[in-house]
N, C-alpha and C positions, 0 to 999 in steps of 0.2 A: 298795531294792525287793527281797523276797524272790527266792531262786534260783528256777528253772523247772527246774530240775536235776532226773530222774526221782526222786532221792532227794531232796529239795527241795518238795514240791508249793507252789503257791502257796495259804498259807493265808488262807481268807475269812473274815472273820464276817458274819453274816448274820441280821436281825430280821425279824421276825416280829410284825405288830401287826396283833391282832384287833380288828370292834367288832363283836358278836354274831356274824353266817354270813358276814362279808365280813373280807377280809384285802386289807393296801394292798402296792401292785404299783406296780414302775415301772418305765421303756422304755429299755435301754440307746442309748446314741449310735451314729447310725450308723457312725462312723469309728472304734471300740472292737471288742475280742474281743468274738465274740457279738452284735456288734451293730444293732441293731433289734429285738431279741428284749426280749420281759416278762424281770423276775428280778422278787426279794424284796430290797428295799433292806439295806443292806451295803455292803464294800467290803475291800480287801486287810490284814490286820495289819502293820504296821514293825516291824522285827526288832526282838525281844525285847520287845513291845510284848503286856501282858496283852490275853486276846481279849475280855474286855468293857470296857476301857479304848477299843480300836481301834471297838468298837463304837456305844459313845459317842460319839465323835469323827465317824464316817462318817455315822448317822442325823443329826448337828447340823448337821453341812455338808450333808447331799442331803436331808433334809427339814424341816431346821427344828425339829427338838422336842426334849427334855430328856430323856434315858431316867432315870428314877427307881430302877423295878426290873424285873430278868429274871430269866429262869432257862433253863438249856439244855432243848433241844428232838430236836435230833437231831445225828448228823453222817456226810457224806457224798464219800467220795473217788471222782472219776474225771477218766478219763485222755481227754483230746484228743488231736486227731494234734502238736500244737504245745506240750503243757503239761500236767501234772497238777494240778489243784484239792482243796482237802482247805475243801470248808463245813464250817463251826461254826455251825450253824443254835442263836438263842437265842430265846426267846418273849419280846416285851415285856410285860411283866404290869403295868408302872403308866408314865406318860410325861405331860409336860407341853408342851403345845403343840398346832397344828392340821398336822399333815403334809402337806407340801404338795413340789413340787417345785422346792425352791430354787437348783436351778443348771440350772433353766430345761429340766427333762427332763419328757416326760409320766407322771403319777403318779396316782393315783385309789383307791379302795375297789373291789374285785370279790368279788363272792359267791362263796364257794368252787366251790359246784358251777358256775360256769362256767371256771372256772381251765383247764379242759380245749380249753376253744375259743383259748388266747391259746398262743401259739408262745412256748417259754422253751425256754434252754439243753440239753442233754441232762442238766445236774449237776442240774439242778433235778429232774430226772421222779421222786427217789425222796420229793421234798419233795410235791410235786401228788398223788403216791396215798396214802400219808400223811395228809393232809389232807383228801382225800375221804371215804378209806374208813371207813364205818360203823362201830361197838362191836356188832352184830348180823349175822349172816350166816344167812341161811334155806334150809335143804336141804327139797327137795320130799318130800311123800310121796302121791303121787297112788294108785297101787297100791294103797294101802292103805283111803284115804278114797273111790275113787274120781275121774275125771278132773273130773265134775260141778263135785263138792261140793269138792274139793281146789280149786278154781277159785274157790270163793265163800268160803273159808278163807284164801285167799292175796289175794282182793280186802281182807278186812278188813284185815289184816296191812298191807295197804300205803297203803289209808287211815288207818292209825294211825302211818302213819311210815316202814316195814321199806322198803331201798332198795338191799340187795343180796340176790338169790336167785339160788340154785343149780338147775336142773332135773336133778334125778339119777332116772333110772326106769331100770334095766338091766334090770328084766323085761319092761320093753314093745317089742314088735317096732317094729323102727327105721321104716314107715311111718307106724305110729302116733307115735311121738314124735316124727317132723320134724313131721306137720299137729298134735299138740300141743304142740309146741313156739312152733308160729309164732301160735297163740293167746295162750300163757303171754307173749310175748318183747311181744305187740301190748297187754299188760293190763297189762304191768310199766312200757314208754312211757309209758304215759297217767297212770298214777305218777310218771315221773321216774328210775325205778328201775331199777338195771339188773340183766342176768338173763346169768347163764355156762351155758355146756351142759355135763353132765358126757358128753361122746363124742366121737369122733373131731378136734380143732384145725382141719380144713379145714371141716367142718359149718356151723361156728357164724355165720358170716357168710351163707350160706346160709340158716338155719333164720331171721335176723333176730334173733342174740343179739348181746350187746356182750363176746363174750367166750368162752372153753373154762375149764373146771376139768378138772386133769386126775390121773386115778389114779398111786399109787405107780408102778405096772409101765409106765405112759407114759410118766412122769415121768423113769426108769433109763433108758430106751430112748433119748431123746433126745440131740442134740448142738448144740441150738440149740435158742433161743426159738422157739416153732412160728406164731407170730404178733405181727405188726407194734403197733408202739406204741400206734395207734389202739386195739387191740382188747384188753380183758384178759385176763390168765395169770394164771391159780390153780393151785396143787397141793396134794396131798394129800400129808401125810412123817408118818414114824412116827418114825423118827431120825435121828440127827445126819448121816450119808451122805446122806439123805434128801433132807435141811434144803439144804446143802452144794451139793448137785445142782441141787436150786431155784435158790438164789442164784448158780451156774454158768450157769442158763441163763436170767436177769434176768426172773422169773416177777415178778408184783406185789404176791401175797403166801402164803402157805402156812395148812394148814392141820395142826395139831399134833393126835394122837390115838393112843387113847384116856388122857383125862385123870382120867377115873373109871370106876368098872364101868356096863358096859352089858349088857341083856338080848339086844341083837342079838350081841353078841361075850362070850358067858359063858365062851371059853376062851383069853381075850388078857389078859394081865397089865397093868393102867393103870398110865400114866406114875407118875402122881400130882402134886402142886403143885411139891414140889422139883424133880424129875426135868423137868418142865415148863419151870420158871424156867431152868434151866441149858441145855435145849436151845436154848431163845428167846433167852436173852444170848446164846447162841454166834454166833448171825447177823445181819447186817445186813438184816434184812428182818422187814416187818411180819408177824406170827404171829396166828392164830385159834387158840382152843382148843375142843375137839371130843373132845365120848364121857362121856355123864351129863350136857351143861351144863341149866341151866336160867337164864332169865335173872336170877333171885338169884346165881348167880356171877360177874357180870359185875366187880363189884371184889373177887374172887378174882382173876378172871383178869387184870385191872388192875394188880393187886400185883406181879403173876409175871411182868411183862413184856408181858402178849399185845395188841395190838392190839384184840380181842373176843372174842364167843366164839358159834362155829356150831351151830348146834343144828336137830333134825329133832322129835323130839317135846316137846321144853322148850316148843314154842310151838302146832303145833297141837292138841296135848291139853290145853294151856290150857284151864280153866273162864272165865278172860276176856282173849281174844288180846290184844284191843284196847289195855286196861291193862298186858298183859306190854309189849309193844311199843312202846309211849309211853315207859313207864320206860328203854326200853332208848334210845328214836331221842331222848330228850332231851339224849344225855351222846354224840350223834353229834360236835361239837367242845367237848370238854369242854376248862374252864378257858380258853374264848376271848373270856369276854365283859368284859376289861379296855377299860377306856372311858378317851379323856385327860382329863385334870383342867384 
């Protein structure tokens, strides 16, 4: 059995099998670490033991099927008060057999977006947002459009798919944005969709968001995550301190900018693609890219690492949101539709 020695983590490997929007889960034993809690089927490596070898080996015995082929997906260390864990999270992309749970554990298919209602480990929580979070992120422009018509702009957007928005208006006086806030947060529900405030982290559960995004100069300020697991953490980083700062205070994901020239910021120098990619590899945390996108960069930004990519006018100055946004919410879990043979 591998050491538990802080220098030592215990390595996992850890599959990963899609069939379309569902990914299969199963229920550790109550008398195990963690146990009663959902995970993603896996199990520990033996020393010196290749981590798709170990892989192999652990899905055959707890679910019964043949892994054919994989490919890595992500990976993720944390620390318990009793053990350090280092996942080797691998995607199954071809397998043979019907997974089921053969040593008599509960095991099933769960559609991703409810992953969020099943109680899993804390190692997992970087794998569940991950897996939710959309290739599209929508920044409001209400101000501009007005609150009306910004409203019947963001309805279609989300009839065509869009499932994460941001509510950023810093010119509207803050009564007006708590009572339109709690219109926007009651329109994004009825979607599915969830909706971060960009203002104050105590707000947000108030106004009825599922979330705060919070500015650079918030973001420095802090010394803690400003809200509990339930609710999401977004921030805004420009650099790598930035970036560093976020992943200090277990935000869920950041936003990287400017990545191109903008007309709102004609006197900010953009990252640009390289500059981008190197910030993104630097951290362990999913990255949006922001400043010029439109949703034709989406595998630009794909390339470079990022998660997706945010955008404020790329979508509602669209000549047709509907089709921008389709394109976009189609490639929301890209590469998951591996089916068993």
């Amino acid at each position: 059995m591998p050491s538990t020695a802080p220098n030592r983590p215990v390595h996992v490997a850890v599959g990963l099998l899609f069939d379309r929007h569902q990914v299969f889960v199963t229920r550790r034993a109550t008398d195990t670490h963690q146990g009663g809690k959902w995970e993603f089927p896996g199990g520990k490596c033996n020393p010196d033991e290749p981590v798709l070898a170990a892989l192999e080996r652990e899905l055959h015995e707890e679910l019964g099927i043949e892994v054919e082929s994989a490919a890595p997906w992500m990976q993720v260390r944390h620390a318990y008060l009793d053990r350090e864990v280092f996942l080797d999270v691998w995607q199954i992309t071809a397998w043979r057999g019907d997974p089921h749970g053969r040593e008599g554990q509960e095991a099933r298919w769960c559609d991703i977006r409810n992953l969020p209602a099943l109680d899993f480990p804390e190692a997992d929580l970087p794998i569940l947002r991950r897996l939710w979070l959309p290739p599209l992120y929508l920044i409001s422009d209400a101000t501009r459009f007005g609150k009306e018509e910004f409203l019947a702009l963001l309805e279609r957007a989300l009839k065509a798919g869009a499932r994460l928005i941001q509510l950023r208006e810093p010119s509207m006086p803050q009564p007006e944005f708590r009572a339109y806030a709690k219109v926007v947060a009651s329109l994004c529900q009825r979607y599915g969709a969830r909706l971060l405030l960009n203002v104050d982290a105590k707000l947000a559960e108030e106004y009825g968001a599922d979330g705060v995004h919070l500015n650079s100069r918030q973001l420095m300020a802090l010394d803690r995550r400003p809200l509990g697991n339930a609710l999401f953490v977004a921030a805004s980083c420009h650099d790598r301190e930035e970036l560093r700062q976020a992943v200090r205070l277990g935000v869920d994901f950041a936003v990287l900018s400017p990545v191109a020239a903008t007309a709102s910021h004609p006197g900010v120098v953009p990252l640009g693609w390289d500059k981008f990619r190197a910030l993104c590899g630097s951290v362990p945390l999913p990255v949006y890219a922001l400043g010029g996108m439109r949703p034709g960069d989406l595998g630009l930004a794909h390339e470079a690492g990022a998660r997706g990519i945010a955008t404020v006018s790329g979508i509602w100055n669209a000549a047709d949101i509907e089709g921008e946004v389709t394109a976009c919410a189609d490639q929301i879990f890209p590469a998951t539709d591996a089916r068993a043979r």
